[in-house]
N, C-alpha and C positions, 0 to 999 in steps of 0.2 A: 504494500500500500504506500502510495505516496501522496505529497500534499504540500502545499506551500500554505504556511499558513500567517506570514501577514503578521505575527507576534502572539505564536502559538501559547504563552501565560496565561492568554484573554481564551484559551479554545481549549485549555487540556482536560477539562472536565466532561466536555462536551465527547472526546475524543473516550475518555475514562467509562464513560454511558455509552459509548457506542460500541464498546471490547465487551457490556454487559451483555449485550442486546444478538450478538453475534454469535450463530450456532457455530461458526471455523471461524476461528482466530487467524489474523494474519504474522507469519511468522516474521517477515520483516516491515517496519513502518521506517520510512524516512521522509523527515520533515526539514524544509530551507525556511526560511526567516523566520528563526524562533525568537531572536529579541526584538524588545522595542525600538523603534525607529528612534527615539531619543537615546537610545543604550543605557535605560535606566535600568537598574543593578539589579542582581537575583540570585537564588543559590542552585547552581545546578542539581542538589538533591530533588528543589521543587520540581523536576521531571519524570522524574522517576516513574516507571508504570509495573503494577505486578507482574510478578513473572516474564518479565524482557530486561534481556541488559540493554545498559546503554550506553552507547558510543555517542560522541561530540568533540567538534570542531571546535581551535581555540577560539572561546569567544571575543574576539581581541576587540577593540574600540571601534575601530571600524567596519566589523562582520557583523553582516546578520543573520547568524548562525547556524548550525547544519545539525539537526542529530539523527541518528538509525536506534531504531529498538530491535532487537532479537530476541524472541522465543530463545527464553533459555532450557528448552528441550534439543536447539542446535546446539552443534560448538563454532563458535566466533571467537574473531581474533578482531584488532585493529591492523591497518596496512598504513604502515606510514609510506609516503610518498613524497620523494622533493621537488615541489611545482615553487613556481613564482605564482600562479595561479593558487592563490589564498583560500580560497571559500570553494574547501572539496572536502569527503570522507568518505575513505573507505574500508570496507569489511569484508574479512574473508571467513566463508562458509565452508564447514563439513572439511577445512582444506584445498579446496577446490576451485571455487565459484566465489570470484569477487561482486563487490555490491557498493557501485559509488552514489554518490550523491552531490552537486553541484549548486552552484546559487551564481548567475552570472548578475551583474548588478545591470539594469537598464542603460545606465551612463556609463557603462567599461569604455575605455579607451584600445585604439587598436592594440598596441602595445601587452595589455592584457587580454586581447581576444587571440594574441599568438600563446599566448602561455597557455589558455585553455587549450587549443590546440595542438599544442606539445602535449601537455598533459594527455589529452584525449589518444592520440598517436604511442603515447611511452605505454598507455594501459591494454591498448589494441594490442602493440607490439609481444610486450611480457605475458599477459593471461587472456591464453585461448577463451576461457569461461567469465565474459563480464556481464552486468548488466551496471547500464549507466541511467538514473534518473535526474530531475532537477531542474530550475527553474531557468535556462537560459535567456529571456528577455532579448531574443534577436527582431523586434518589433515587425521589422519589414519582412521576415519570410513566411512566405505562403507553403505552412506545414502542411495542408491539401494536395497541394502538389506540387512541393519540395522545391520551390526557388526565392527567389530574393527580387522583392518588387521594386525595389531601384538599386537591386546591382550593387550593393553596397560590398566591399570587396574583402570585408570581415564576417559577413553575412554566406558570401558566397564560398570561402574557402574552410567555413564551418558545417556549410551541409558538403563541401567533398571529402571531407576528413568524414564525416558521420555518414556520407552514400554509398 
């Protein structure tokens, strides 16, 4: 399951009621913009969910933060990875099967749209088994049918890396 949720504090009960409500649990949940837009303060334990670990991105001052929950009936790991690209986390499953999660900010600069790119490219290259989610904010591309409406050349060298 995934979800951006915008300053998940104001949603996690919501989220808490909805794990009640559910005959199959979802083994992994990953959430991008967990903090507030102001970076008003919080204690990562307030995240917590029964029975899932939890992995998180450093909340540093300017992220709006990334976290995955895992059913702790898997075995998970964290994968650290060295990106210039900030705002990623990833987890590896059973050994095997990685599971990232990204936040690109709307106003990225090209500069950071190469880094996501690397990034995305170093994770293709290393683990056959990925699944990548998360909130890219490439405004201009038509996810319908995968182009970029004005050609934007951050835009477009993001869906060849991901085509």
């Amino acid at each position: 399951m995934y979800t951006n949720a915008d300053c998940y504090l104001n949603k996690i009960n919501e989220l808490k009621l909805l794990l009640t409500t559910l005959t199959v649990k979802p083994h992994v949940i990953a959430i991008t913009e967990v903090k507030y837009k102001n970076n008003k303060s919080f204690c990562v334990s307030e995240l917590s969910l029964d029975g899932y670990d939890l992995y998180c991105n450093d909340f540093k001052k300017n992220s709006r933060g990334i976290l995955i929950y895992v059913d702790r009936c898997l075995f998970s790991s964290l994968v650290n990875i060295e990106s210039k690209f900030s705002e990623n986390l990833f987890i590896r499953l059973n050994y095997d099967i990685i599971i990232g999660s990204i936040y690109r900010s709307p106003s990225s600069e090209d500069g950071n749209d190469d880094e996501l790119c690397n990034l995305i490219n170093y994770i293709s290259d290393e683990y056959p088994h990925f699944l990548l989610v998360g909130d890219f904010n490439f405004s201009d591309i038509e996810w319908g049918n995968w182009t970029a409406v004005h050609n934007n050349p951050s835009s477009l060298k993001f869906l060849h890396i991901i085509g």
